[in-house]
N, C-alpha and C positions, 0 to 999 in steps of 0.2 A: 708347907711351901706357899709362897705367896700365890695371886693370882699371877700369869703370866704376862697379860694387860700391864697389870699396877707394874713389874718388872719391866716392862721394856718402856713406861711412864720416868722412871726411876732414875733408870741407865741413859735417859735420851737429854733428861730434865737434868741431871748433873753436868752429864759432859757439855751439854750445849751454855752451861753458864762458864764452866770451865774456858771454852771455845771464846765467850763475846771476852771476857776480862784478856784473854788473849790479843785481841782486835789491834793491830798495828803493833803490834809489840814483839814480834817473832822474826825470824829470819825467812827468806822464798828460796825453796831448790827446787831446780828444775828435774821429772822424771825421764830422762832422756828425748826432751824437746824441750822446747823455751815457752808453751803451749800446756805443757804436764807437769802440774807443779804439785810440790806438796810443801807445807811448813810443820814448826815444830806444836804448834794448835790439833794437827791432823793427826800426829804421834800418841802426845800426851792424852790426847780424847779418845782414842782407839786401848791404851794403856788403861785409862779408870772403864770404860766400860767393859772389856774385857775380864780384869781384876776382879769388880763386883759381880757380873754373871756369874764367874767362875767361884765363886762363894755361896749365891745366892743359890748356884745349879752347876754343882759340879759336874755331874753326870753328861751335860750336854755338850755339844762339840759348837764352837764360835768361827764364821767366816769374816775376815774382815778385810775391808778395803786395802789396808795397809801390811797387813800381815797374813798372807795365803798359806797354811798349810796340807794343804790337801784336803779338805773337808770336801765331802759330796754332798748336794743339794737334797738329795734323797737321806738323807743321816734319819736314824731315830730323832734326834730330839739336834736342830741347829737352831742358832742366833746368827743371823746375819745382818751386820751392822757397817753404816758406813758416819763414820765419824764425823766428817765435816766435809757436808752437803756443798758444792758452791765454794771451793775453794779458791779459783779464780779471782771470785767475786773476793774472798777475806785477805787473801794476798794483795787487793788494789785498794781493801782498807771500804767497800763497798757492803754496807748493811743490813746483804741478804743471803743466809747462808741456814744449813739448818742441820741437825742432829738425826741418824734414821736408823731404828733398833726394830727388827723385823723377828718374829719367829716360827718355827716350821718345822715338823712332825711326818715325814715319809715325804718330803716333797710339798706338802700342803703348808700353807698360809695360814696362821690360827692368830695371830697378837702381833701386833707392830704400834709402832709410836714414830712422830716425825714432829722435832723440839725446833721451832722457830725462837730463838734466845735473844733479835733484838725486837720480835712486837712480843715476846712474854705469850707465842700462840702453841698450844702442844693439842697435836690430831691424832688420834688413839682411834683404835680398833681392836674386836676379838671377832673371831669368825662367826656368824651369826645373831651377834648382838651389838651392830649399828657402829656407828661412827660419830665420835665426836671430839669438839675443842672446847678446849678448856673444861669438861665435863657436859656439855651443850652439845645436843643431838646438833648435827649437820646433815644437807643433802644435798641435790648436784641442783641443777638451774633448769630452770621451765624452758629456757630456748629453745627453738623448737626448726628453726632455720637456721643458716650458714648465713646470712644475712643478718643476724641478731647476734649473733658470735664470735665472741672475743677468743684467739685459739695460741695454745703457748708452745712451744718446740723448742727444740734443742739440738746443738749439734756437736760431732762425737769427735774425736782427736782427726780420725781421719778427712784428710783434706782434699780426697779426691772425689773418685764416687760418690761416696755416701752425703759430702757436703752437696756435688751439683744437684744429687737426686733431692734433698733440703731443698733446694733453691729452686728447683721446679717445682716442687711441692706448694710452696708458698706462692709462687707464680700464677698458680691454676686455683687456690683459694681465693687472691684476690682478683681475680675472674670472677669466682661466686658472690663478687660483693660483700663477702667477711670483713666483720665491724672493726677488728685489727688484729693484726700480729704481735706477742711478747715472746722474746727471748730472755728469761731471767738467770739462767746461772745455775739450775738448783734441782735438778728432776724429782726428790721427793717431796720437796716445795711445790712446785708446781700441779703433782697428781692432789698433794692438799686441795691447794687453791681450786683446784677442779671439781674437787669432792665437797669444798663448801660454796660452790657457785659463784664463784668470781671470776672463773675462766670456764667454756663450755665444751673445750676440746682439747687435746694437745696430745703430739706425736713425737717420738723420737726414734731413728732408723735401728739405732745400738746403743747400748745399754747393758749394765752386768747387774747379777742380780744384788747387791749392797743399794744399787743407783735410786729401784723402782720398788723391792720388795716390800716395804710397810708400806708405803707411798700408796702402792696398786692394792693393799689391804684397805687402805681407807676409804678410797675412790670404791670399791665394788662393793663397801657395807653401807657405802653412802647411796647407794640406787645407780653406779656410773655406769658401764661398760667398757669392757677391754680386748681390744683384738691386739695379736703382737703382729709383727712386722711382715705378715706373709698370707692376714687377714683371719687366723683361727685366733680362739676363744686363749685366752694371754693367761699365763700360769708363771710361777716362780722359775720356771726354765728358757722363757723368753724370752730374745735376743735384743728386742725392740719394744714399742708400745705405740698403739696407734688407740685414744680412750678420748672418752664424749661422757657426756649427761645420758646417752642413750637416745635420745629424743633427734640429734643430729647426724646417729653415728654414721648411717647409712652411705649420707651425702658425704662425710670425713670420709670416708674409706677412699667414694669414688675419685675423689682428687687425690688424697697422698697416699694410697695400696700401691699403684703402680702409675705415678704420675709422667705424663706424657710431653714427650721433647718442646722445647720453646717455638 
């Protein structure tokens, strides 16, 4: 059997080419909102990666975005994959979207991949043996202040709570003088970008595990840190993600853990 790494390298690297040749060329359905979309890109890329796992490793059971069977998080041997990262963003024909094949052994995180198909970037991980793109050791960023720190978030379908508690959150960051805010579209995109140092923080309230699970592999083989939504140490079962370089995470917490009324 192959390595597990090289697999989920494999599965992220096809569908995500599969995914950009798609790029405007697909029809938009809405998943019961005008807000929850999915296209026929999000389908067809859930179809070849599934297909190949299931050749490459039949024995193992596959979660996917698109297609929920009951798999439990806990399984012997899962893949949980979210097809196309950012789909928002490919539906508006916007250039940033990404492929995310995670895999997990009683609950634990051992091999993920996260396939960026329009800069040609793919950030891999195995548990205990580092993180890198394109074959290139990566690591998080020396910032060392909220003040030096560029911080990326995201926000979840829901439009009430969970957006204002967002929008306080950012409220009380740029109190701390944080160098800026990105919202890109893409949450395993984004724990990349975190884990090779071009972003030094980023928080999202809610999240399913397809959204963050390689993503949060890369980021913690890369030296990052990860509390989920409620301030404990962030695993393949949680709801949220609130993750740093380490070096910031402290000050991240005390503004978006439990960020306080305007």
């Amino acid at each position: 059997m192959k390595d597990i790494e090289i697999l989920a390298k494999e599965a992220a690297s096809m569908a995500g080419k599969l995914v950009a040749a798609l790029l405007g060329k697909t029809a938009v359905e809405q998943k019961g909102s005008s807000y929850n979309l999915i296209t026929e890109a999000d389908r067809r890329s859930e179809e070849l990666i599934t297909g190949f796992l299931a050749r490459e490793m039949p024995e193992s059971a596959i979660l996917g975005e698109e297609n929920h069977q009951g798999e439990k998080l806990s399984a012997e041997r899962l893949w949980i994959i979210d097809p196309l990262d950012g789909t928002t963003n490919f539906a508006h024909t916007i250039p940033h979207f990404g492929v995310s094949v995670a895999y997990a052994e009683k609950g634990k995180l051992t091999a993920g991949a996260v396939y960026d198909p329009m800069r040609d970037e793919l950030f891999s991980a195995a548990s205990g043996r580092g993180a890198r793109c394109n074959g290139r050791r990566i690591r998080v960023s020396t910032s060392t202040t909220l003040g030096q720190s560029l911080i990326a978030t995201g926000f979840y379908y829901d439009r009430a709570m969970t957006m204002e508690k967002t929008l306080r959150a950012l409220y009380w960051l740029y109190q701390e003088d944080i160098r800026c805010m990105r919202r890109m579209g893409a949450a395993s995109l984004d724990l990349s970008w975190l884990a090779c140092g071009r972003f030094d923080g980023y928080f999202e309230y809610t999240l399913s595990p397809w959204d963050f699970a390689a993503g949060l592999l890369v980021l913690l083989e890369a030296g990052g840190k990860a509390s989920d939504a409620s301030g404990v140490q962030a695993d393949l079962f949680s709801k949220g993600l609130i993750c740093s370089n380490g070096l910031i995470h402290d000050s991240l917490l005390a503004c978006v853990l439990a960020p306080r009324k305007f």
